[in-house]
SETIKE-570566 format. One record per atom (N, C-alpha, C): residue in three letters; atom name; residue number from 0; x negated, y, z. Coordinates in steps of 0.1 Angstrom, whole numbers, plus 2048, in hexadecimal, padded with zeros to 3 digits. Layout:
<r><seke>Ala</seke><loti>CA</loti><domar>NUM</domar><X>X</X><Y>Y</Y><Z>Z</Z></r>
...
***
This chain:
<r><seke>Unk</seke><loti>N</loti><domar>0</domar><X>7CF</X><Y>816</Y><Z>6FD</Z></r>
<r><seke>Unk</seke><loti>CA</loti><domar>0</domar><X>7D5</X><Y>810</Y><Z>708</Z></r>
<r><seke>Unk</seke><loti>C</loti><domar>0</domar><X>7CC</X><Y>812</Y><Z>714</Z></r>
<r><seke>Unk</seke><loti>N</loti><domar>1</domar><X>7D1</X><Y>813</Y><Z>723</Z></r>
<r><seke>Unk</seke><loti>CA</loti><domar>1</domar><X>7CB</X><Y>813</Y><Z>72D</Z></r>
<r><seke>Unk</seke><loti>C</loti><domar>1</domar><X>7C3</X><Y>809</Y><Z>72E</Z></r>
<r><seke>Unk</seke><loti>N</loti><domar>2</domar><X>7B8</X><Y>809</Y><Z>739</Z></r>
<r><seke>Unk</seke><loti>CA</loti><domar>2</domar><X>7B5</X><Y>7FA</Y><Z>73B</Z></r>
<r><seke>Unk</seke><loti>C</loti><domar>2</domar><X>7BC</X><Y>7F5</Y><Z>748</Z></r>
<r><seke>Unk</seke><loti>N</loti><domar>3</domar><X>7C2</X><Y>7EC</Y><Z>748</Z></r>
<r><seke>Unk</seke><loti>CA</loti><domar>3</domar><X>7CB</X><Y>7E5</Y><Z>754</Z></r>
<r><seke>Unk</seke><loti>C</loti><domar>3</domar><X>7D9</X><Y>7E8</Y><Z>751</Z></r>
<r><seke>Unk</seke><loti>N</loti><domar>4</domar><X>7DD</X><Y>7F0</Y><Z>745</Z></r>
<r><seke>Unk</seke><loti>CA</loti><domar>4</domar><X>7EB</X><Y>7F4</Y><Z>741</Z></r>
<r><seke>Unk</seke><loti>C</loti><domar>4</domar><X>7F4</X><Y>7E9</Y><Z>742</Z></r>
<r><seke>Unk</seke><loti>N</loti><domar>5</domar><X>7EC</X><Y>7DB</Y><Z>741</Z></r>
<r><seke>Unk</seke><loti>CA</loti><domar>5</domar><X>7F8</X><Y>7CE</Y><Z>73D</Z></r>
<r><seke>Unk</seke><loti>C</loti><domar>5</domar><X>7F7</X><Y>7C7</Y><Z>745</Z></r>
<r><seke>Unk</seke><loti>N</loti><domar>6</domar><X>7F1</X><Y>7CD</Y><Z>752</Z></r>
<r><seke>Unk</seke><loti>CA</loti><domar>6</domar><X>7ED</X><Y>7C6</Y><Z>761</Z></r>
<r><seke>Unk</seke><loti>C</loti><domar>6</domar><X>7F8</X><Y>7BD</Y><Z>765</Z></r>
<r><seke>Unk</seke><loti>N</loti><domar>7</domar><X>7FA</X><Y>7B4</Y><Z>769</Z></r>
<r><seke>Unk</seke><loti>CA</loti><domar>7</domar><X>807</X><Y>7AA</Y><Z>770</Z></r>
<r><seke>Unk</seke><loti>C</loti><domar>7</domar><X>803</X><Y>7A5</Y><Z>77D</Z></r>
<r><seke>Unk</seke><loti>N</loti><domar>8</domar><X>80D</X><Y>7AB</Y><Z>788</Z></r>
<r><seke>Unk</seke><loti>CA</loti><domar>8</domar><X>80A</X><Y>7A4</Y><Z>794</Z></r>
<r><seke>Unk</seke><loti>C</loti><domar>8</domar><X>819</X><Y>79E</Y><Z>798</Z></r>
<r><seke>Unk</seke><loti>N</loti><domar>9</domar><X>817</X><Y>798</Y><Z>7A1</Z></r>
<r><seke>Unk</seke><loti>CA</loti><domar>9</domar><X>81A</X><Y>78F</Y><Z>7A8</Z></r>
<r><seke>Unk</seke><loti>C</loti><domar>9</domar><X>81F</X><Y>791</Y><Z>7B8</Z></r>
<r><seke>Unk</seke><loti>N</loti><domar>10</domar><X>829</X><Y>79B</Y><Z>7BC</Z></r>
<r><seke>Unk</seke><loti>CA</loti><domar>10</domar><X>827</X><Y>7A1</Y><Z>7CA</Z></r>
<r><seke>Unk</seke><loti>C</loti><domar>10</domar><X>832</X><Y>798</Y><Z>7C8</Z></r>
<r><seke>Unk</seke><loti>N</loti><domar>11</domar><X>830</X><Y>792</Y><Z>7DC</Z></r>
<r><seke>Unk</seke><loti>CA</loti><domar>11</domar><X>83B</X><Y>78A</Y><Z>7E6</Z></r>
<r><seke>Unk</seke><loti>C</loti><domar>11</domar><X>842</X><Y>792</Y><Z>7EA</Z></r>
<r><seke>Unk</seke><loti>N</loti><domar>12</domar><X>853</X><Y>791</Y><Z>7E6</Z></r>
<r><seke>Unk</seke><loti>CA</loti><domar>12</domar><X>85D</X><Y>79B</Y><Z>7EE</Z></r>
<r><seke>Unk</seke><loti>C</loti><domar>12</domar><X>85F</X><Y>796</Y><Z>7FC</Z></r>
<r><seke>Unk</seke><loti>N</loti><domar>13</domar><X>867</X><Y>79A</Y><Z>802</Z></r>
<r><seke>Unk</seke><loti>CA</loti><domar>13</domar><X>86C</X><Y>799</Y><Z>80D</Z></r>
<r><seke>Unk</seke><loti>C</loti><domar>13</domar><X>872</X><Y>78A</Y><Z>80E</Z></r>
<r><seke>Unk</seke><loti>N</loti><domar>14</domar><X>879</X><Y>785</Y><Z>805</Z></r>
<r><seke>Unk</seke><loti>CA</loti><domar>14</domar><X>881</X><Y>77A</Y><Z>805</Z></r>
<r><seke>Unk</seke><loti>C</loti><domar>14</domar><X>878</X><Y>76E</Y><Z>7FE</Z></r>
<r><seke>Unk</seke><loti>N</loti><domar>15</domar><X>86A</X><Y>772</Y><Z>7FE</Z></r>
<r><seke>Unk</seke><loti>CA</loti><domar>15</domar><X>864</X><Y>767</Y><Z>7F8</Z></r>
<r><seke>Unk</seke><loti>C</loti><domar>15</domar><X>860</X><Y>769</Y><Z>7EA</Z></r>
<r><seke>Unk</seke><loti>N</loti><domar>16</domar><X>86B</X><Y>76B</Y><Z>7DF</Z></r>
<r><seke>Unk</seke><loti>CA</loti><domar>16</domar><X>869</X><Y>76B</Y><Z>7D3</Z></r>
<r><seke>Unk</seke><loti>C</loti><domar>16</domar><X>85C</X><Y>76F</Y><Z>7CF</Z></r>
<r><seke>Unk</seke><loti>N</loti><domar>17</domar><X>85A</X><Y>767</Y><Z>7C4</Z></r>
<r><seke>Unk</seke><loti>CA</loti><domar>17</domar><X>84A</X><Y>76F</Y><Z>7B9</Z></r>
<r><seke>Unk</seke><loti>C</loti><domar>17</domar><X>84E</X><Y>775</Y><Z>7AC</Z></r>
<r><seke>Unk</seke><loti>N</loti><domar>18</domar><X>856</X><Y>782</Y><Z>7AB</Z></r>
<r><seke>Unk</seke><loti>CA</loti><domar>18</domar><X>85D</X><Y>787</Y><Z>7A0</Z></r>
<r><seke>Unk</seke><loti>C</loti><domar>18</domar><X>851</X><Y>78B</Y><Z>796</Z></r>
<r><seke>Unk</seke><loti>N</loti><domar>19</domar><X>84B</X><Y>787</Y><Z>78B</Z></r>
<r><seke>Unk</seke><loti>CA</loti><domar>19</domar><X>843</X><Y>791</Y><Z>783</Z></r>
<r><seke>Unk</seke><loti>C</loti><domar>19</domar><X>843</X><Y>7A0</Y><Z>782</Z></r>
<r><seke>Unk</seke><loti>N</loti><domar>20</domar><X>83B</X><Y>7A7</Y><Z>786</Z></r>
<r><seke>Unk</seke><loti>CA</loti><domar>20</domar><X>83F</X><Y>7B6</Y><Z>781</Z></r>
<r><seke>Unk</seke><loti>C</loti><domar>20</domar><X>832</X><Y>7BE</Y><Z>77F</Z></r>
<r><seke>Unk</seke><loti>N</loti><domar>21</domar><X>833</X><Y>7C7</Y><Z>77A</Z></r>
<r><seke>Unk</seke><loti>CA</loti><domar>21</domar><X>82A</X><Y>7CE</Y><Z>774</Z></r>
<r><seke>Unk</seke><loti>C</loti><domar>21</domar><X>823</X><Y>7D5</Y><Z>780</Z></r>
<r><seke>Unk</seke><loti>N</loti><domar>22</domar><X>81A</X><Y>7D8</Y><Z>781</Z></r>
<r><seke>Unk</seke><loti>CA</loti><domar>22</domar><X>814</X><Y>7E2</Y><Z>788</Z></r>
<r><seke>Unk</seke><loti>C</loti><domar>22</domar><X>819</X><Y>7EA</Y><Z>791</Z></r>
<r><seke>Unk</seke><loti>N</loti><domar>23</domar><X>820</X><Y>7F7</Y><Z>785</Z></r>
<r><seke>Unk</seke><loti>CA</loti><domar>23</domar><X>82B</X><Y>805</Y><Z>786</Z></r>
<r><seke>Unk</seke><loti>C</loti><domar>23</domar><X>836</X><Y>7FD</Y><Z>78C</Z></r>
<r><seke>Unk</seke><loti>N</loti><domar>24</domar><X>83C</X><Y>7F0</Y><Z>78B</Z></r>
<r><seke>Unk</seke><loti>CA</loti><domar>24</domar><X>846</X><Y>7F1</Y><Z>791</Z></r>
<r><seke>Unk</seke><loti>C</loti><domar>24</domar><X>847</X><Y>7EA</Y><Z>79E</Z></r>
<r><seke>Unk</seke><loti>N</loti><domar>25</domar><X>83E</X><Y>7DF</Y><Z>79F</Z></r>
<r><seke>Unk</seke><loti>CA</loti><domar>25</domar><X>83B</X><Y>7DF</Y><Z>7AF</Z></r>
<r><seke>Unk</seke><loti>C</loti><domar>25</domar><X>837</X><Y>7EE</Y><Z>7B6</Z></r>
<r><seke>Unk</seke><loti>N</loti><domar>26</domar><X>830</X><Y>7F3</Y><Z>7B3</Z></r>
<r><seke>Unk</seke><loti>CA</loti><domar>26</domar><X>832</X><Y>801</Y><Z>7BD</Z></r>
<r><seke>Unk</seke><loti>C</loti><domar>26</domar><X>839</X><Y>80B</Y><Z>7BF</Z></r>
<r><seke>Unk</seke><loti>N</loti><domar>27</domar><X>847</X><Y>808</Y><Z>7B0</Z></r>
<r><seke>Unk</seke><loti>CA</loti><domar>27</domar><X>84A</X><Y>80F</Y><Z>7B5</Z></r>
<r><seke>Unk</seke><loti>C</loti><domar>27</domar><X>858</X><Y>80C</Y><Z>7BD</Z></r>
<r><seke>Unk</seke><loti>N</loti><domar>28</domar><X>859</X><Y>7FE</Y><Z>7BD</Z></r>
<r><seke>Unk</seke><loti>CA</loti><domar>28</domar><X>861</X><Y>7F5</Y><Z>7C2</Z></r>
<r><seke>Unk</seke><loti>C</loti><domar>28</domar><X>85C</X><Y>7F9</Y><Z>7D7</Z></r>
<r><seke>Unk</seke><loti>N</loti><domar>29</domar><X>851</X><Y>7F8</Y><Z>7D8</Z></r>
<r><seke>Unk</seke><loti>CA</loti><domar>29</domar><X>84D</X><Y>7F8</Y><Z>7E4</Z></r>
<r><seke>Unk</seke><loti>C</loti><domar>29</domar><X>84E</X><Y>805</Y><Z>7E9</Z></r>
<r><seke>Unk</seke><loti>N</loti><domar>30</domar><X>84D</X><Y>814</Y><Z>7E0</Z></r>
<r><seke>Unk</seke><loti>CA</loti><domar>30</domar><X>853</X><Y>820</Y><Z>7E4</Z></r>
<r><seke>Unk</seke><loti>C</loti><domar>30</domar><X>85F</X><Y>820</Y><Z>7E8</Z></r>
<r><seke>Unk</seke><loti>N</loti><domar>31</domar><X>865</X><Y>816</Y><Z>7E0</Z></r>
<r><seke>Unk</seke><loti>CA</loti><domar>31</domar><X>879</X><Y>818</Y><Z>7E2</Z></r>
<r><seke>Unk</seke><loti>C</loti><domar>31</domar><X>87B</X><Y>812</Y><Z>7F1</Z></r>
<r><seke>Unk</seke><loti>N</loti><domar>32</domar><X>875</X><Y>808</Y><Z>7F2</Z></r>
<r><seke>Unk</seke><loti>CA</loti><domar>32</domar><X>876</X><Y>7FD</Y><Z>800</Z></r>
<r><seke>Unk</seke><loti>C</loti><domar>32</domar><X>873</X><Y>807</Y><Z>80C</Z></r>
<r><seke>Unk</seke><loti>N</loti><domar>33</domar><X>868</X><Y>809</Y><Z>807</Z></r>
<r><seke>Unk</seke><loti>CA</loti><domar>33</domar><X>864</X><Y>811</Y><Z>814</Z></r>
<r><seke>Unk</seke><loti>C</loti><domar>33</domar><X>86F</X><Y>820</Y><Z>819</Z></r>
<r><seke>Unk</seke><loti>N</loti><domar>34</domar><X>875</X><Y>828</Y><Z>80E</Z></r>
<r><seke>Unk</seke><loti>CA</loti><domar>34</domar><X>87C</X><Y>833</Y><Z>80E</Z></r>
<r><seke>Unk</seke><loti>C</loti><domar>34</domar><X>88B</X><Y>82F</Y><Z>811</Z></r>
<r><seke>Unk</seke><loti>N</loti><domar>35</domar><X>88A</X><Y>822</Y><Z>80C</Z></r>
<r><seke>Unk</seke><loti>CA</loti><domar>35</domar><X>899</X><Y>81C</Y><Z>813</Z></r>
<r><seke>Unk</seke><loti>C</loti><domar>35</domar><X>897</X><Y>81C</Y><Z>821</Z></r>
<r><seke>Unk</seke><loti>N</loti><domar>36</domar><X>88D</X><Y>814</Y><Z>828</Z></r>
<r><seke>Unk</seke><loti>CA</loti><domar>36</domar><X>88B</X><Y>814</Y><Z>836</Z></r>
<r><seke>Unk</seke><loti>C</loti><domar>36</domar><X>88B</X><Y>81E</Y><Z>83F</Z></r>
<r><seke>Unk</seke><loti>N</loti><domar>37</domar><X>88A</X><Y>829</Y><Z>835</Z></r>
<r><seke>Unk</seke><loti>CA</loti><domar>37</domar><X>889</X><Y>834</Y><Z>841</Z></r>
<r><seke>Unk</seke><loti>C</loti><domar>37</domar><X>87B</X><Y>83A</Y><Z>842</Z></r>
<r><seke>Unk</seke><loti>N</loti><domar>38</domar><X>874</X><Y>836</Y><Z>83D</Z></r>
<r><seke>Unk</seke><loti>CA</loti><domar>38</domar><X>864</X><Y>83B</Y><Z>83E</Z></r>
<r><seke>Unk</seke><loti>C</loti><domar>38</domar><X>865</X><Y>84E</Y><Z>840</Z></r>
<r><seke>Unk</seke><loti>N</loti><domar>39</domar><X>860</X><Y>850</Y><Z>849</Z></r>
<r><seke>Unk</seke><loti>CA</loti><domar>39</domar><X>859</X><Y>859</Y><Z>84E</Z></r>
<r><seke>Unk</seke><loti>C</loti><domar>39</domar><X>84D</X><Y>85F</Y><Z>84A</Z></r>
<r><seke>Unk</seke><loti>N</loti><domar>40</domar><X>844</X><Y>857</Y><Z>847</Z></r>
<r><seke>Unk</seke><loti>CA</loti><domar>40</domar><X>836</X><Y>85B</Y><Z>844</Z></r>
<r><seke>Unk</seke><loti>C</loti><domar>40</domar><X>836</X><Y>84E</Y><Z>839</Z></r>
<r><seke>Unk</seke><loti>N</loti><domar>41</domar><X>82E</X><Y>84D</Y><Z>834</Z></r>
<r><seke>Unk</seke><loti>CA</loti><domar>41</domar><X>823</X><Y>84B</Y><Z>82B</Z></r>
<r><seke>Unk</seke><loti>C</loti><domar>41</domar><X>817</X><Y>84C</Y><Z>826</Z></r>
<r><seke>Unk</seke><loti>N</loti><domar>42</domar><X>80F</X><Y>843</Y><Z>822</Z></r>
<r><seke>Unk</seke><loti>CA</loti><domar>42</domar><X>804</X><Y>83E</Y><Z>822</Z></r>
<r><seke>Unk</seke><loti>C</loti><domar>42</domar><X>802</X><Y>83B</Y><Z>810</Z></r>
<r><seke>Unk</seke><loti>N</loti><domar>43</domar><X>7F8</X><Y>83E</Y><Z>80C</Z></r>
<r><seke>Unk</seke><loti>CA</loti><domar>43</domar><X>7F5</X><Y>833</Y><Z>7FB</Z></r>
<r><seke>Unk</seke><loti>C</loti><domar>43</domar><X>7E4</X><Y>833</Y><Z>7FD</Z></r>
<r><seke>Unk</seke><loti>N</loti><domar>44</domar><X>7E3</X><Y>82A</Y><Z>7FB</Z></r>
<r><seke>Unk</seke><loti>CA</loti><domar>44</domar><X>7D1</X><Y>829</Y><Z>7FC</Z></r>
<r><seke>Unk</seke><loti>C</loti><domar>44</domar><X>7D1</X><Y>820</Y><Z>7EE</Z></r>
<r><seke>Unk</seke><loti>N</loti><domar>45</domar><X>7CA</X><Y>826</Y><Z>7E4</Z></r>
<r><seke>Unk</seke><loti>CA</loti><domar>45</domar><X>7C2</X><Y>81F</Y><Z>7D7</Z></r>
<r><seke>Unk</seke><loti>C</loti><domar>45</domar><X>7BB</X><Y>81D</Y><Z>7D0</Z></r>
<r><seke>Unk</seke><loti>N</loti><domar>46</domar><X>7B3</X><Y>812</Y><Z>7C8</Z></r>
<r><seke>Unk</seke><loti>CA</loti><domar>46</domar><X>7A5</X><Y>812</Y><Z>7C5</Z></r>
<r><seke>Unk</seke><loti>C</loti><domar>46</domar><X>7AA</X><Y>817</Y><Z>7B4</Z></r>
<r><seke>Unk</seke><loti>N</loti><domar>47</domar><X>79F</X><Y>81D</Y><Z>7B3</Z></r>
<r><seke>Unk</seke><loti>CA</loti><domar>47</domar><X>7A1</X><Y>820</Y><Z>7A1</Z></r>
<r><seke>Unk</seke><loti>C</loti><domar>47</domar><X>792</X><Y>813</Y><Z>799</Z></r>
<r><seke>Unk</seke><loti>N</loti><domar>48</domar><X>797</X><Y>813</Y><Z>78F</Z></r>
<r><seke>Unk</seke><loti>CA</loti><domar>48</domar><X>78A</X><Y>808</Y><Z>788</Z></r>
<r><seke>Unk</seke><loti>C</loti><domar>48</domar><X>77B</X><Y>80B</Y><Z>78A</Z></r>
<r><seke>Unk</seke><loti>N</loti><domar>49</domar><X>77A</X><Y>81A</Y><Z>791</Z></r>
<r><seke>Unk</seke><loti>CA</loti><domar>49</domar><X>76A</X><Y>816</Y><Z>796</Z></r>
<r><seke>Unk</seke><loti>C</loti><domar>49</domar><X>765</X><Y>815</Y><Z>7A5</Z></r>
<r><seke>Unk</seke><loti>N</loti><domar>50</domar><X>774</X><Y>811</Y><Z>7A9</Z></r>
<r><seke>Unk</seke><loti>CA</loti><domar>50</domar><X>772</X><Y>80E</Y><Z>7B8</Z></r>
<r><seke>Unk</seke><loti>C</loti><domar>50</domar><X>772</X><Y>817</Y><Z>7C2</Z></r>
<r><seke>Unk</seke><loti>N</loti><domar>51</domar><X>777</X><Y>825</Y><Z>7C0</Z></r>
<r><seke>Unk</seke><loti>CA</loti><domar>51</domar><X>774</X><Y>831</Y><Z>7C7</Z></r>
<r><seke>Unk</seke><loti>C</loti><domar>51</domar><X>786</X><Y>82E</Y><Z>7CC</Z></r>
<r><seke>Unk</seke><loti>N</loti><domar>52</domar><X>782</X><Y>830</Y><Z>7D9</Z></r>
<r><seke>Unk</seke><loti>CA</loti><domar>52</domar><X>790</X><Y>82B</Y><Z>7E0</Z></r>
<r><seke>Unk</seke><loti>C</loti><domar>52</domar><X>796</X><Y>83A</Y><Z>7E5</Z></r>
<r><seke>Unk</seke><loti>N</loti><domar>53</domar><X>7A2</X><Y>83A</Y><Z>7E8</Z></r>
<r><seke>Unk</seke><loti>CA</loti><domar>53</domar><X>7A9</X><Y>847</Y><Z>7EA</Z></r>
<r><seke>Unk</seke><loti>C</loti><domar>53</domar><X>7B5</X><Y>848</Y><Z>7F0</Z></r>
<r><seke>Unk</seke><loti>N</loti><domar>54</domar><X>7B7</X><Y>853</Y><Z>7FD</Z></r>
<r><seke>Unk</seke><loti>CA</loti><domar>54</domar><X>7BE</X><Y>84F</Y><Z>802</Z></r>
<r><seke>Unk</seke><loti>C</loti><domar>54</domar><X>7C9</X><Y>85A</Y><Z>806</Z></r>
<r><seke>Unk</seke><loti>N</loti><domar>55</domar><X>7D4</X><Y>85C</Y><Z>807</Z></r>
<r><seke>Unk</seke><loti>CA</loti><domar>55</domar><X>7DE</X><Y>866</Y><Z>808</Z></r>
<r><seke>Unk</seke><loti>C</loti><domar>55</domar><X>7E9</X><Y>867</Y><Z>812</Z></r>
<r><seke>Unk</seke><loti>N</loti><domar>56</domar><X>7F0</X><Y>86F</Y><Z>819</Z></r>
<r><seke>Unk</seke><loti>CA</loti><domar>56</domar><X>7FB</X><Y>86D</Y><Z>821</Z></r>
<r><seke>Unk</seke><loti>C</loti><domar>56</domar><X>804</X><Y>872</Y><Z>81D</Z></r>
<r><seke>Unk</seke><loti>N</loti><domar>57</domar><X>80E</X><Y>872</Y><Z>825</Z></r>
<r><seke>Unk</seke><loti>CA</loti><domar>57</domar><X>81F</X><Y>87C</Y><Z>820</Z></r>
<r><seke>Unk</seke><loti>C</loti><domar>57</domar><X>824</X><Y>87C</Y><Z>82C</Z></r>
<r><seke>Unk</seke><loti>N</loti><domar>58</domar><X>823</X><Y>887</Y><Z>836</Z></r>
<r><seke>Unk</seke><loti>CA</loti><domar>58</domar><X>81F</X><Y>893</Y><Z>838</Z></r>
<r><seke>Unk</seke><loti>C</loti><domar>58</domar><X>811</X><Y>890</Y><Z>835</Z></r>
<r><seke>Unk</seke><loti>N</loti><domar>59</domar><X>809</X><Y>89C</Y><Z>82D</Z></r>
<r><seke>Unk</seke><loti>CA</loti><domar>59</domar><X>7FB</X><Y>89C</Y><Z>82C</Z></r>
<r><seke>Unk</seke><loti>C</loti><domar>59</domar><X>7F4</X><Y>89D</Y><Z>838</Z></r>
<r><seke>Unk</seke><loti>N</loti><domar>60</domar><X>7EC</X><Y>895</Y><Z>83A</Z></r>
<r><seke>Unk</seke><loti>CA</loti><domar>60</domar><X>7E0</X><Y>898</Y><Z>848</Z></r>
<r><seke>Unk</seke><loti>C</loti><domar>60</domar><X>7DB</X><Y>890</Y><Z>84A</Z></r>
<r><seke>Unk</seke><loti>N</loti><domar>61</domar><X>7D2</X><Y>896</Y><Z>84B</Z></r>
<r><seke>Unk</seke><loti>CA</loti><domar>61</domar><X>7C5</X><Y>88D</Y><Z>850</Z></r>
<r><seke>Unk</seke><loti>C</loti><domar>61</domar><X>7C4</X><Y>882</Y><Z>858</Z></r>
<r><seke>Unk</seke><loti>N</loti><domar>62</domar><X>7C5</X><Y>88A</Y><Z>862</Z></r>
<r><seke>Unk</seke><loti>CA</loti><domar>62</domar><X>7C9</X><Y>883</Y><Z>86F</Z></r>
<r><seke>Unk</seke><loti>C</loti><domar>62</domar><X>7D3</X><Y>875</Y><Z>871</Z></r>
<r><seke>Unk</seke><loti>N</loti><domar>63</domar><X>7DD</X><Y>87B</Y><Z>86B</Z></r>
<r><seke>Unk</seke><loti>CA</loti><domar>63</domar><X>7EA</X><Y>872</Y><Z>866</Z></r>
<r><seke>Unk</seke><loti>C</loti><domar>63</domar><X>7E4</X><Y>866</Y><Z>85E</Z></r>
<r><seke>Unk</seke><loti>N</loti><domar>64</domar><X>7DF</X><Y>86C</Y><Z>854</Z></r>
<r><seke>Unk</seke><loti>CA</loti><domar>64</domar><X>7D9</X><Y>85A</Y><Z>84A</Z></r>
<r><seke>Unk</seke><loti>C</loti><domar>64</domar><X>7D1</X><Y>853</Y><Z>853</Z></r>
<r><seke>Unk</seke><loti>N</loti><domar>65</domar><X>7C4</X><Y>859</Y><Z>85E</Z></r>
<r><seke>Unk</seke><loti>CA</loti><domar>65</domar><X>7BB</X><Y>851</Y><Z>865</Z></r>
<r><seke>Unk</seke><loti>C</loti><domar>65</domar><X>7C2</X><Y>848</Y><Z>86D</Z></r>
<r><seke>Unk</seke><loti>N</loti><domar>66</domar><X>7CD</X><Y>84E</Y><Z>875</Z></r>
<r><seke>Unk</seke><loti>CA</loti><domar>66</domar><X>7D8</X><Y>848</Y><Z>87B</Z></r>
<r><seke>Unk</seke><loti>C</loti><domar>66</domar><X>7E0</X><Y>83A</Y><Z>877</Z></r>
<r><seke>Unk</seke><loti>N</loti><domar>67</domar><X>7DF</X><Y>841</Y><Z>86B</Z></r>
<r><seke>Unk</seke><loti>CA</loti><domar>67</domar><X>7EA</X><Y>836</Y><Z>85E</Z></r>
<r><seke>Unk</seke><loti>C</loti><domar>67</domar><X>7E2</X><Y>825</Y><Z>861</Z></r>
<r><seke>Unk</seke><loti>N</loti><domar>68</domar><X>7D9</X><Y>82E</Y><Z>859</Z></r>
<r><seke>Unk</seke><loti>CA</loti><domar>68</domar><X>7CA</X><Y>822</Y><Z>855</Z></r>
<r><seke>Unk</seke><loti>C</loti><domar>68</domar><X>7C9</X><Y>81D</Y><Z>866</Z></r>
<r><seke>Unk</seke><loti>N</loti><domar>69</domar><X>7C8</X><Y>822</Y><Z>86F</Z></r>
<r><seke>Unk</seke><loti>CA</loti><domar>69</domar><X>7C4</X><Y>816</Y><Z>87B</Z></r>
<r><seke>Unk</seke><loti>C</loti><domar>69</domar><X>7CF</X><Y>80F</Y><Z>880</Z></r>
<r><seke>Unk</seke><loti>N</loti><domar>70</domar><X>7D7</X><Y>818</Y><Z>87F</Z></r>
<r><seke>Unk</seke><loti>CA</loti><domar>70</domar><X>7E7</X><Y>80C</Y><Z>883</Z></r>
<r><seke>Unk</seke><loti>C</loti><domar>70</domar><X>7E8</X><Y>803</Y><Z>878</Z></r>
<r><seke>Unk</seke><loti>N</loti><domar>71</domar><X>7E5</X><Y>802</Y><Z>867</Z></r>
<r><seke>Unk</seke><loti>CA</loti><domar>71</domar><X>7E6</X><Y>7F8</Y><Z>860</Z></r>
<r><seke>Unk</seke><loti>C</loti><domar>71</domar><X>7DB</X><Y>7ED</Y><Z>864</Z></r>
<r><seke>Unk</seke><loti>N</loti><domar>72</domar><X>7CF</X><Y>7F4</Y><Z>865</Z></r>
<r><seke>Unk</seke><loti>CA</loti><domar>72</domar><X>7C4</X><Y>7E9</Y><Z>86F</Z></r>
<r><seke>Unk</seke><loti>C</loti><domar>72</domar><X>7C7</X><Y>7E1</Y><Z>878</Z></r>
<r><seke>Unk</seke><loti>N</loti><domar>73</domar><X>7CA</X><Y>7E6</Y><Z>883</Z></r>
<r><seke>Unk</seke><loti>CA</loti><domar>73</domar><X>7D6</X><Y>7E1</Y><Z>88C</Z></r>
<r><seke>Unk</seke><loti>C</loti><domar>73</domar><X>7DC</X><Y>7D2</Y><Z>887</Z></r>
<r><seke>Unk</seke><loti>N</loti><domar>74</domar><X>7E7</X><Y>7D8</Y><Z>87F</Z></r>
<r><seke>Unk</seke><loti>CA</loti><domar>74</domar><X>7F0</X><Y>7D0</Y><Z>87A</Z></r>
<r><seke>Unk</seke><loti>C</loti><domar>74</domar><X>7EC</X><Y>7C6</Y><Z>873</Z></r>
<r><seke>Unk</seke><loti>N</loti><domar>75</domar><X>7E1</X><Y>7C4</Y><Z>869</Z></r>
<r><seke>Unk</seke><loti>CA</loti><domar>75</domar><X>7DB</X><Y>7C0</Y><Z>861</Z></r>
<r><seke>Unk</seke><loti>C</loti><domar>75</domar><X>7D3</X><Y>7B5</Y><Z>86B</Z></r>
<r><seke>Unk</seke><loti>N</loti><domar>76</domar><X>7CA</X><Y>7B7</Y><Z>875</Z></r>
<r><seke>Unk</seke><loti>CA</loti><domar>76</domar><X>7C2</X><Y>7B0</Y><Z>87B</Z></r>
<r><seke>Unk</seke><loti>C</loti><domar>76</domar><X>7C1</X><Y>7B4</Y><Z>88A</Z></r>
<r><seke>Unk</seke><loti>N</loti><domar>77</domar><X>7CC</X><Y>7B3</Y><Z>891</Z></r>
<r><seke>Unk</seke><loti>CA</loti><domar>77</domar><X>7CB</X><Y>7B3</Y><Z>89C</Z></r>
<r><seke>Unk</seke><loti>C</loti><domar>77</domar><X>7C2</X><Y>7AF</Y><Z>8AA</Z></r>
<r><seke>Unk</seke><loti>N</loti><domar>78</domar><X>7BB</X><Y>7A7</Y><Z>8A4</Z></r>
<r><seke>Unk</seke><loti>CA</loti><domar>78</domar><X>7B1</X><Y>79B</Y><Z>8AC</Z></r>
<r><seke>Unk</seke><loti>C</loti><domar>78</domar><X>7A5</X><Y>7A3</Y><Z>8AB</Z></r>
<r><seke>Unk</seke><loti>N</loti><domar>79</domar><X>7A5</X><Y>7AF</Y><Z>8A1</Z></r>
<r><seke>Unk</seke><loti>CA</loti><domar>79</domar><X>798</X><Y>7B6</Y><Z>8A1</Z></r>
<r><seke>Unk</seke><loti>C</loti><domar>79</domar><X>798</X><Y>7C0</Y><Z>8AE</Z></r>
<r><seke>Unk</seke><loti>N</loti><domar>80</domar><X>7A3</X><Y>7BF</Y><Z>8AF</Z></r>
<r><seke>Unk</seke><loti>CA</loti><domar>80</domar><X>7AA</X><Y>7CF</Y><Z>8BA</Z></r>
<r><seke>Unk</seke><loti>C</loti><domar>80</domar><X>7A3</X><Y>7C9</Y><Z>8C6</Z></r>
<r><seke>Unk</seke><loti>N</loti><domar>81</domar><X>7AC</X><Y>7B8</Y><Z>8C9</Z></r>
<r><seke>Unk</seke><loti>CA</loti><domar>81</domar><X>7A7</X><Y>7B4</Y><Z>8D3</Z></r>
<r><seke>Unk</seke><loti>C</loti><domar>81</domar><X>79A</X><Y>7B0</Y><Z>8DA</Z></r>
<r><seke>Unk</seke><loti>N</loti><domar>82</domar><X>790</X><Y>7B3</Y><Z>8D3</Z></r>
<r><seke>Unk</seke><loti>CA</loti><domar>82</domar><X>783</X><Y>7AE</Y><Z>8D5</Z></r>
<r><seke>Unk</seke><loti>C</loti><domar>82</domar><X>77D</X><Y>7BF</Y><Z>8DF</Z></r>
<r><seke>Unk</seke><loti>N</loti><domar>83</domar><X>782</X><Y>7C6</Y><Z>8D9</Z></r>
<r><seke>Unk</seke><loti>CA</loti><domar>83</domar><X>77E</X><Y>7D4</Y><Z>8E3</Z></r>
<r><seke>Unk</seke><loti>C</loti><domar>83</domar><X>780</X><Y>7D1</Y><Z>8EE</Z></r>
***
């Protein structure tokens, strides 16, 4: 067996709820959400168990994920933006 195979989280939907779900199906719950929206681009940034983090886009580019990553900064912590 993997290690983290029997992982359980805990993701908050949209309406509040705390549905138990596996891992694989929170994400892949959050691919459907997002593809239902209309998403355009995409982003997946992930840490594996030795911490080496990784990051991808859809269209692929460079450029495009650094973009990704500062508008989630942005969004994430705004108040950081503001202090420039």
């Amino acid at each position: 067996m993997r290690p983290n195979a029997g992982l359980r989280i805990r993701p908050v939907s949209a309406d509040q709820e705390h549905p138990e779900q596996s891992f694989t199906e929170a994400a892949q719950a959050v691919l459907a959400r997002a593809l239902a929206e209309g998403a355009t681009v995409l982003m997946i940034v992930w840490e594996d168990p030795s911490g080496k983090v990784t990051g991808v886009s859809v269209p692929s580019s460079g450029a495009l994920l650094r973009g990704l990553i500062e508008a989630l900064a942005e969004t994430l912590a705004p108040e950081d933006r503001d202090a420039e």
